[in-house]
C-alpha positions as CSV (number, residue, x, y, z in Angstrom):
1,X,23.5,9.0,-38.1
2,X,20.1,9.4,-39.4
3,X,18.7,12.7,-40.3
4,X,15.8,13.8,-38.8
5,X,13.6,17.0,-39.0
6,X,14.3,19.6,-35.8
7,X,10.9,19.0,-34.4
8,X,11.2,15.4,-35.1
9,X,15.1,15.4,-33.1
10,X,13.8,17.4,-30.6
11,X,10.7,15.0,-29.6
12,X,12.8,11.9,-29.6
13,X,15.1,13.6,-26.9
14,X,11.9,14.5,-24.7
15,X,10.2,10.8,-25.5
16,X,13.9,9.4,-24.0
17,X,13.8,11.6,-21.3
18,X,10.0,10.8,-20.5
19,X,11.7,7.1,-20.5
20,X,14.5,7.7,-18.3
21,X,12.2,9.8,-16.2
22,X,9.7,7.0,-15.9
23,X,11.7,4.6,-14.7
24,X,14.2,6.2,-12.6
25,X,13.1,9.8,-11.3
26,X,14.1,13.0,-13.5
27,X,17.3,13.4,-11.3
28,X,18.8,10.8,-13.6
29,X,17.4,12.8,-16.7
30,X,21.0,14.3,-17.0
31,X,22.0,15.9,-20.3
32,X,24.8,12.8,-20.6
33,X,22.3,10.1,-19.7
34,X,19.9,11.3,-22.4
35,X,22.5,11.5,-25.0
36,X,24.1,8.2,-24.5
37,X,19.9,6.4,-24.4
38,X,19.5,8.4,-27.1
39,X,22.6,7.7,-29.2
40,X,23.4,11.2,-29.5
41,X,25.8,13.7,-29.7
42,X,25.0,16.2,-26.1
43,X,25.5,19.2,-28.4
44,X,22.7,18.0,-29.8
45,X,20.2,18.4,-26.5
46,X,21.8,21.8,-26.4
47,X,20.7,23.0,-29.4
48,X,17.1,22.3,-28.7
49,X,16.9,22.6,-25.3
50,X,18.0,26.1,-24.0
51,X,19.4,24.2,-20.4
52,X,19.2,20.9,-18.8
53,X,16.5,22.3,-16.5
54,X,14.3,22.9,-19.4
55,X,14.5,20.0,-21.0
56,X,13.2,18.2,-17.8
57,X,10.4,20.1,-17.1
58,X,9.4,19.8,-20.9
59,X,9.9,15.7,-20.4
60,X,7.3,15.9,-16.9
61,X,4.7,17.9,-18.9
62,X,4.9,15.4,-22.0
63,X,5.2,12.7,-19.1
64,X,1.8,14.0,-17.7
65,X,0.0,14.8,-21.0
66,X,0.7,11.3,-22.3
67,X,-0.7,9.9,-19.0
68,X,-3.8,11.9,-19.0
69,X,-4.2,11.3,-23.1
70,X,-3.7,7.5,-22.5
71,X,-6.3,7.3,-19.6
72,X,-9.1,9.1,-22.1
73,X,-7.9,6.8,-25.1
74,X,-8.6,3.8,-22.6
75,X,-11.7,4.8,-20.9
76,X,-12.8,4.7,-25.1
77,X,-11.7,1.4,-26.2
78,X,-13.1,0.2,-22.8
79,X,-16.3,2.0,-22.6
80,X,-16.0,2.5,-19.3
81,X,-18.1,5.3,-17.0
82,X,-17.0,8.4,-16.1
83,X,-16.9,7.4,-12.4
84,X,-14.7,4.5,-13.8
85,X,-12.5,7.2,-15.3
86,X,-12.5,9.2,-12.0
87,X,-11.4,6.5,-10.7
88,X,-8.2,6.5,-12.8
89,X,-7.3,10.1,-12.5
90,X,-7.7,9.7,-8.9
91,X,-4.6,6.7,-8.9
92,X,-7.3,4.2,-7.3
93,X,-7.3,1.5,-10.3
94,X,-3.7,0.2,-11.3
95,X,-2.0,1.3,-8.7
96,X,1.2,0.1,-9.4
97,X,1.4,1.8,-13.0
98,X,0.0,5.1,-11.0
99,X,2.8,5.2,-8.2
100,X,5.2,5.4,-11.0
101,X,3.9,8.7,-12.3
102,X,3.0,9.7,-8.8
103,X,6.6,9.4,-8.1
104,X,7.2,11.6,-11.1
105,X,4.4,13.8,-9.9
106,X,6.1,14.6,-6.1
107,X,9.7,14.7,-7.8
108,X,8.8,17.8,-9.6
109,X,6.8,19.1,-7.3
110,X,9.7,19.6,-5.0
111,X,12.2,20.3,-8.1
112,X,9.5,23.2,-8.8
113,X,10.0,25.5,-5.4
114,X,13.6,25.9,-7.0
115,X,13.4,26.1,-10.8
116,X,11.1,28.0,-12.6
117,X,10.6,26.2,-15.6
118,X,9.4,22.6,-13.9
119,X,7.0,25.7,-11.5
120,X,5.8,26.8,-14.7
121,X,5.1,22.8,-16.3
122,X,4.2,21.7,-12.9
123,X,1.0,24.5,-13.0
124,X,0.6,23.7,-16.6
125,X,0.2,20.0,-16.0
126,X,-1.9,20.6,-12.9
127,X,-4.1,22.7,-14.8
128,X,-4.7,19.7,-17.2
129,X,-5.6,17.2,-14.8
130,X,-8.1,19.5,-13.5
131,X,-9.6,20.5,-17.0
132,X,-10.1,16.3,-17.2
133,X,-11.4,15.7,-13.9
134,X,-13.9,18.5,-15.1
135,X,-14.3,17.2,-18.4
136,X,-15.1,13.6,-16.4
137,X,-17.7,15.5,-13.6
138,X,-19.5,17.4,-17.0
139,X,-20.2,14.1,-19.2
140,X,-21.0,12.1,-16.1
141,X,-23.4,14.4,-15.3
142,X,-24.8,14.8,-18.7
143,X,-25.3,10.6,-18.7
144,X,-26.8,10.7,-15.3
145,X,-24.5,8.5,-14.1
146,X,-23.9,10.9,-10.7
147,X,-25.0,14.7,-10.1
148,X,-23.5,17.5,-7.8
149,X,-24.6,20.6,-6.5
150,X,-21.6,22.4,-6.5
151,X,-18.9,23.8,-8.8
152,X,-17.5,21.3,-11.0
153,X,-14.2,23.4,-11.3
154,X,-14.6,23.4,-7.4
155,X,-15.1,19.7,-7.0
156,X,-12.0,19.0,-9.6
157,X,-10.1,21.2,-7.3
158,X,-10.8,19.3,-4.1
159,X,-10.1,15.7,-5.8
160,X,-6.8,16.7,-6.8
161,X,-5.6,18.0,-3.4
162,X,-7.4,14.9,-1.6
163,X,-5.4,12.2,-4.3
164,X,-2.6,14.6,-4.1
165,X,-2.8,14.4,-0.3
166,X,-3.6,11.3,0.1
167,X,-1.2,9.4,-2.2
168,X,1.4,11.3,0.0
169,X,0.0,9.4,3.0
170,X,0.7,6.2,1.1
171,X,3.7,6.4,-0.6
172,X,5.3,6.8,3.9
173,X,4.7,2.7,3.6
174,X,2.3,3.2,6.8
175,X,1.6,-0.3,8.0
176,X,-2.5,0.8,9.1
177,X,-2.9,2.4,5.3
178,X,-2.1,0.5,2.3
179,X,-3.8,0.3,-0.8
180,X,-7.0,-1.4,0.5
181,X,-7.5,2.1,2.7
182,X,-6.9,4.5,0.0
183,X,-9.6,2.6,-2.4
184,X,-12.0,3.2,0.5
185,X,-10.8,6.6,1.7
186,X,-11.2,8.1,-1.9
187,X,-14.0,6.1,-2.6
188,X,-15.8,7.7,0.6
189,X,-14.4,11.1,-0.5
190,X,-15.6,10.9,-4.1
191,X,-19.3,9.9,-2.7
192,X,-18.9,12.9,-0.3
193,X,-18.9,15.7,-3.7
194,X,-20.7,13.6,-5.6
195,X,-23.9,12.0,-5.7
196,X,-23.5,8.7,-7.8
197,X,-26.7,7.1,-9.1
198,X,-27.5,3.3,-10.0
């Protein structure tokens, strides 16, 4: 076995939870499971993660920040608006690759009415996605490429409980709503608190 530094150890158990996380649900984020992906001993989870419960909620926040730091990375490299970008933090452009962490998203949520640590990353990464749907709302408006007259904090607010609403809707498989209706229902609703200009 190699020997790594404790911070070092300690992210490459969160990076193969995030993994496991990703692609099957944290439920299967078990102690075991992360050991055996992560070719480790499970006393060695234990000595950096205080309980199994904590070591999940750290893997959904670092699941999250990742997310959120990929979609600003992108929006660089592609140059693309901040109405584009909106557009991404709202799960309307590559759906498929959104569901995944939306998935993630509603598994914690429910995790978080019974343990306190994924309440306390589930706030924390909420609080995130709204600081860069704000972030989004100030530079767009600073390039002119949309105005609003209200609260930007408020807007960011009402974005996240319409995708967070909304995706709900979708993810019940209705026949009448698929992705073709979300696009166009959070379309209309971004048009609705924002002013976009051409």
């Amino acid at each position: 076995m190699s020997y790594y530094s404790r911070e070092v150890r300690r992210q490459m158990i969160l990076e193969t939870a995030v993994n496991i996380a990703y692609q099957e649900g944290l439920s299967a984020t078990t102690v075991r499971r992360i050991a055996q992906e992560a070719q480790i001993a499970v006393g060695q989870i234990h000595h950096h993660f205080s309980s199994a419960d904590e070591l999940r909620a750290e893997a959904f926040k670092l699941s999250v920040e990742q997310a959120l730091n990929l979609l600003v990375e992108d929006g660089k490299k592609e140059n693309a608006s901040c109405l584009e970008m909106l557009h991404w933090c709202l799960f309307i452009e590559n759906y498929e690759e959104a569901h995944k962490y939306s998935k993630l998203w509603k598994e914690a949520e429910v995790i978080s009415f019974q343990d306190e640590n994924m309440r306390e990353a589930f706030r924390h990464v909420t609080k995130q996605w709204h600081t860069t749907i704000v972030n989004l709302l100030e530079k767009g408006a600073l390039n002119s490429e949309f105005k609003y007259d209200r609260s930007k904090a408020l807007i960011a607010w009402d974005f996240i409980a319409y995708s967070h609403g909304l995706d709900g809707i979708f993810a019940l498989g209705l026949e009448e709503f698929g992705q073709k209706e979300y696009r166009e229902n959070t379309e209309a609703f971004i048009r609705s608190q924002i002013e976009i200009r051409k």
